[in-house]
N, C-alpha and C positions, 0 to 999 in steps of 0.2 A: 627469289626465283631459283635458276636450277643452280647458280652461284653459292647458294644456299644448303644444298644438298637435298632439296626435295623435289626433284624433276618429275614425280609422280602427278602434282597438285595440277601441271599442266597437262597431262596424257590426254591426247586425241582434240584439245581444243585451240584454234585455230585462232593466229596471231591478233586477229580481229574481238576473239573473245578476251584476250588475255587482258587486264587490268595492270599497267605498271605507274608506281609513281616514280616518274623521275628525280625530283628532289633523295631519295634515296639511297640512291646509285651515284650522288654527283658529292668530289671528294675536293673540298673548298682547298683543301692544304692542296691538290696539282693545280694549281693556278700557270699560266702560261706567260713565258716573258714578254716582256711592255717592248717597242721598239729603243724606247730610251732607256731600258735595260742592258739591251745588246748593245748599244752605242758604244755606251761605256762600259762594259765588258768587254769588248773590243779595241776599243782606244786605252783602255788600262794596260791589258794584256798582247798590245800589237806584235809588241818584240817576241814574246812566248810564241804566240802564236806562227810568227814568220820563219822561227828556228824551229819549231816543231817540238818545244819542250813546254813542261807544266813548272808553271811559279812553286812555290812551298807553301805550305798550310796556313802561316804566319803571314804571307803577301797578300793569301785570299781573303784572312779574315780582316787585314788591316784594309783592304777592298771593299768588304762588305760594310764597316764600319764608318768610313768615309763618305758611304752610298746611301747608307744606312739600308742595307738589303740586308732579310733577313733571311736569304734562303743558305743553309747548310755547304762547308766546304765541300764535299762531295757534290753534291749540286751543280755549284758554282766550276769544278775542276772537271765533271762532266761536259760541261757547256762548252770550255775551254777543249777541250779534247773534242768537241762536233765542229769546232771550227779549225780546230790543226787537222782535221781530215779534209773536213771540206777545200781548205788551204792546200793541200797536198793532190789534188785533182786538177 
């Protein structure tokens, strides 16, 4: 689509004509966290979270490993960081 760089292919035809497959567009690696994700992303990380600092690279990955979650320190230190904000409100 126009994500594509060809936004011509649609000129003048109306959402109704347009053909998408969605399987296409859908990107299996952003999967969404499970409630019993954040549980324990949360109960791991409560004290982090309570002080408003990030664990180190080495506490996330010994986290993930114990979890066996396979999502990326980065990831995981993001998540952390959406709930010392939310924490701080």
């Amino acid at each position: 689509m126009i994500e594509k760089g060809n936004p011509s292919e649609f000129e003048g035809k109306s959402l109704s004509e347009i053909q998408v497959n969605i399987d296409e567009y859908v990107d299996d690696n952003d999967k969404g966290w499970t409630t019993e994700e954040i549980k324990s992303l949360k109960e791991h990380f409560k004290s982090f979270i309570s002080k408003g600092t990030y664990p180190c690279s080495s506490e996330i990955k010994e986290f993930g490993k114990s979890t066996n979650n396979t999502r990326s320190v980065a990831v995981i230190k993001s998540k952390i960081q959406h709930f010392i904000r939310l924490n701080l409100k």
